[in-house]
N, C-alpha and C positions, 0 to 999 in steps of 0.2 A: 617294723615299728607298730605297735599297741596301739588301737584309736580311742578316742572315747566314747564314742558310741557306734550301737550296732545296731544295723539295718538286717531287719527278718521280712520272711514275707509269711503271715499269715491267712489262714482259710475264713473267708468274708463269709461266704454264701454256700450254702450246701446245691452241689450241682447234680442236676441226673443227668445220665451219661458219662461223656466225656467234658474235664475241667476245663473251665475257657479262664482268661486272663482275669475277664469279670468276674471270679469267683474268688480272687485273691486279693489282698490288699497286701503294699510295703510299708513297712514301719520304721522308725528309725528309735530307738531305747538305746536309756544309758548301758553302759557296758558291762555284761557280768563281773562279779571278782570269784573266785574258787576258795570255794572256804577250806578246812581240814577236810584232808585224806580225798579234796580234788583238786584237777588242774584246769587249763582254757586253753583252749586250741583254737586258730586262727584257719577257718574252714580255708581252703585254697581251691576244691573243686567239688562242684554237689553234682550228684546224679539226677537225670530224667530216666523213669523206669514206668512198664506199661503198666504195674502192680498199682501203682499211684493213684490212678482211677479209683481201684476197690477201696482204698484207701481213706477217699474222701466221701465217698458215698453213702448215703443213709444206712442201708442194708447192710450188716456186718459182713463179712467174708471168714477169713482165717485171724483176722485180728478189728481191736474196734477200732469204731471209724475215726480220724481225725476231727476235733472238735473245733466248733464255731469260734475263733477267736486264737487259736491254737498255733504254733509255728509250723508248717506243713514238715510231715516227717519224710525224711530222706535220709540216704545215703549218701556220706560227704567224705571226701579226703583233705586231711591238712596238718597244721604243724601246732605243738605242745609250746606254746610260748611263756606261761607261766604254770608252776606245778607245787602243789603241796601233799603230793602222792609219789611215796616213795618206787611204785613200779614206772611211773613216767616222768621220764627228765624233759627238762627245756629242747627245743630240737629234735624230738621223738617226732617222727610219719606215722600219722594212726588213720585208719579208716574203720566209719562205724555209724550208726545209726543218728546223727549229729543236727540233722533240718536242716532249710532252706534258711542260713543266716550266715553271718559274717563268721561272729564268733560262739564260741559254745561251751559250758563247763559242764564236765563229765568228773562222775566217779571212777570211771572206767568199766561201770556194766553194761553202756554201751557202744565198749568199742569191739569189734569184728576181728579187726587181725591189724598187726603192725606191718607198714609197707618195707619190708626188710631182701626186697630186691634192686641192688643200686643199680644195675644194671640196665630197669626198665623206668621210666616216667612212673612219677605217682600218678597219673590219670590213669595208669592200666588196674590198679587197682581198683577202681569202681567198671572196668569191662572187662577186660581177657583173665586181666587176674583176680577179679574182684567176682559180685555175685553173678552176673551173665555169664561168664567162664565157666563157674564156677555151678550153677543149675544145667548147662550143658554138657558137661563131665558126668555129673550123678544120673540127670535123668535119664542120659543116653546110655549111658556105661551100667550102672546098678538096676537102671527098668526096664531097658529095653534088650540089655545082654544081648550087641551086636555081632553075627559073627562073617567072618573072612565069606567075600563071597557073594552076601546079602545087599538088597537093594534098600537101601534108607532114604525114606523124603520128608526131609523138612519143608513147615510153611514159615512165611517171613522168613526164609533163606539169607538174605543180604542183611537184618538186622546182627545185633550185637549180640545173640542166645542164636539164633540161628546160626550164622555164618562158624560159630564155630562147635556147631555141632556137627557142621558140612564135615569140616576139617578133620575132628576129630573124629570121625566115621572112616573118613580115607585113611589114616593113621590106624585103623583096625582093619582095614583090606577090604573095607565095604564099597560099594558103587552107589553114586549119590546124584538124589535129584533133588532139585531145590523150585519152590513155589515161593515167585517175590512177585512186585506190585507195579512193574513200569519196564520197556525195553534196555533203561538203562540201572537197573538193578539185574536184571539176568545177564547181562552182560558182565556186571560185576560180581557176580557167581562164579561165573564162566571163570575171569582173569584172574579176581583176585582169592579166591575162595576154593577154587581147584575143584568146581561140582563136575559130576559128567555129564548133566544134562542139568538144563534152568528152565523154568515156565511162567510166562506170565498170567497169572492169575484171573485176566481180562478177559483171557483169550474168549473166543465166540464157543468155543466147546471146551472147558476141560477139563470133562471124561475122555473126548476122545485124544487130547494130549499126554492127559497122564497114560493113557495105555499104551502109546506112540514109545513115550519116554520108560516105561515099565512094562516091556513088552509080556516078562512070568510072572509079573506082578509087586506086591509090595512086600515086604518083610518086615520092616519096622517105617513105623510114621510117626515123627516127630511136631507134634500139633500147639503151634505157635497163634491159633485162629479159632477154631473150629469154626460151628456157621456151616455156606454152602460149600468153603474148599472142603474141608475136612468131611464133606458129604461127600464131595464127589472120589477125594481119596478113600473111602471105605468101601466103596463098589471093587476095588483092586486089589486088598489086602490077598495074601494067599494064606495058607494053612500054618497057623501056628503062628501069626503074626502078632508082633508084641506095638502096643500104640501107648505113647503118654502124654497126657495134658498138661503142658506147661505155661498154656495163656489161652487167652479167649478173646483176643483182639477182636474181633467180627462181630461180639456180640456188645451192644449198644449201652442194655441196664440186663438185671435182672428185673423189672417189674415192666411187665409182666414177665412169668417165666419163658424161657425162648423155648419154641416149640421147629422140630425140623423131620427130616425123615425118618423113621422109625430102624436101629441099625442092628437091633437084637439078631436076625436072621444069620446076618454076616459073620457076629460072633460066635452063633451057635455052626453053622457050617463051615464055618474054616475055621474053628478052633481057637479063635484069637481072644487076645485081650485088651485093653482100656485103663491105664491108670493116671490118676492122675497126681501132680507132684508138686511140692511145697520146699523150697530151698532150705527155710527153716527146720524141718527133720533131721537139716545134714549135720547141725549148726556145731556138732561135735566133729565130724570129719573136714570141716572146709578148710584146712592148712593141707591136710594129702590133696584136695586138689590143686592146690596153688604150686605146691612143689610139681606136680607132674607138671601141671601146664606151664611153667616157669621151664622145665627143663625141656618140651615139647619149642617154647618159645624159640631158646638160647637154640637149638639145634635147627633153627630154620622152620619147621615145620607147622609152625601157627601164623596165619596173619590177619590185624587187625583193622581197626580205621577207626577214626575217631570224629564227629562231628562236634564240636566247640562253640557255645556262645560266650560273647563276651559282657561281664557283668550281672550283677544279679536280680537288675531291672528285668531280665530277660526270662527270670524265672516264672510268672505269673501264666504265661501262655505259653512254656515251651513243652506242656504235656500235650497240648491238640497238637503244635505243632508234630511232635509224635508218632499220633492216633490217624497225623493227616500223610503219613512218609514222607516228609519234606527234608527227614535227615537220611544221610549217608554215612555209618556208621554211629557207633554208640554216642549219645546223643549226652554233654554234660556241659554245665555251668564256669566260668572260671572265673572267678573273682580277685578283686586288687592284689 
């Protein structure tokens, strides 16, 4: 049922760092209506994503920042409840760049992909099947060109871009070690995740773990962090080592600019390289991902977890929550 009005949560306060709850206000507005050639979709799950951060932040990134007064932009899934666009009917599953609200009227420029796997919950599409899947596939598979053999370590292992890049490294014959934040996240590496080795990140040395756990060294590194892990993994890398930047969790702001050990040496002597990657580049290829990983799913071979709050009161502080590892898998909103 249609309500009449819709509750958003917009950006109060420009924060540095990382967003806290006080940086958001909930609002309650009358309910959009969809004029020609749009429809309203009844959000049913919004995404929490590390990306969010840059998002709110004074200093632009890859896109501008969310504005003071603004509905926080997110990724949402949910349902077509009224339409005056003829490519979406009533009852369409759309997932797409929709904010942190109830409901939302789209032209449909920005919707992402139709959730057109019945098979799976629409929450998979904003993680396994959605963009954390989905930036896991490309960066690893198109950057890092893993092959049979190869020792791959991800940091944030146990999150929702980690955990299945575990995955998907064993699925290419690779041997995997995984950098997460607590004994009971390596553990779930371990079980749930299929790594061959887990590390906590705590640990009182680890240089001397990561070389325990990579004894010839590293091959590809999958960088969910950079900061002091991603320093202490560049000391291992071996020759020809491919590395991609997919987050920067560790680092706090950009202002001032973060300063850390100098890693030129590394790249020049073993050969290797550094890139860094933007989901959005793929934004033409992301349905071949969905299809592999759908069919990677269906055969067993991927597994997820899903962390849930309930309501969208929940919204305002669930990016520290976050930033703080208090979830245990992909981390999303769900709504009446």
């Amino acid at each position: 049922m249609v309500k009449n009005q819709n509750r958003q949560v917009v950006l109060a306060e420009r924060p540095r760092g990382i967003p806290e709850a006080r940086h958001f206000e909930l609002q309650e507005v009358p309910l959009p209506e969809p004029g020609d050639g749009e429809f309203l979709i009844h959000n049913r799950f919004l995404s929490v994503d590390p990306a969010m951060r840059g998002w709110v932040n004074a200093a632009a990134n890859y896109s501008e920042p969310v504005a003071i007064g603004q509905v926080m932009r997110s990724f949402a899934a949910g349902e077509v409840v009224q339409s005056n666009h003829p490519d979406y009917a009533e009852g369409d599953l759309l997932c797409g760049m929709f904010g942190w609200r109830d409901y939302a009227v789209s032209n449909g420029k920005n919707v992402t992909f139709r959730h057109d796997m019945a098979e799976v919950p629409l929450s998979a599409s904003l993680g396994i099947l959605g963009v954390n899947g989905i930036s896991a596939y490309f960066a690893l598979l198109d950057v890092c060109e893993p092959k049979t053999g190869e020792t791959v370590v991800v940091s944030t292992a146990a999150g929702s871009v980690g955990s299945a890049v575990g995955q998907i490294a064993k699925i290419k014959g690779c041997r995997t070690v995984g950098l997460t934040g607590s004994a009971g996240k390596v553990q779930q590496c371990l079980d749930e995740f299929a790594y061959d080795a887990a590390i906590d990140y705590h640990s009182d040395d680890l240089d001397a773990a990561i070389g325990e756990a990579c004894p010839e060294g590293v091959d590809v590194y999958f960088d969910n962090t950079s900061g002091a892990i991603s320093d202490a993994v560049y000391r291992h890398l071996r020759i020809g080592a491919r590395c991609v930047v997919c987050g920067t969790a560790a680092l706090a702001s950009w202002d001032p600019w973060p300063e850390g050990p100098r890693i030129e040496r590394h790249l020049l002597v073993k050969r290797a390289r550094i890139q860094g990657f933007l989901l959005f580049d793929y934004s033409e290829r992301w349905q071949e991902a969905r299809v592999q990983l759908g069919e990677w799913l269906a055969a067993g071979k991927l597994n997820y977890r899903e962390d849930i709050l309930s309501g969208i009161e929940q919204a305002p502080g669930a990016i520290a929550r976050l930033y703080a590892g208090e979830n245990k898998g992909k981390l999303l909103i769900k709504l009446d």
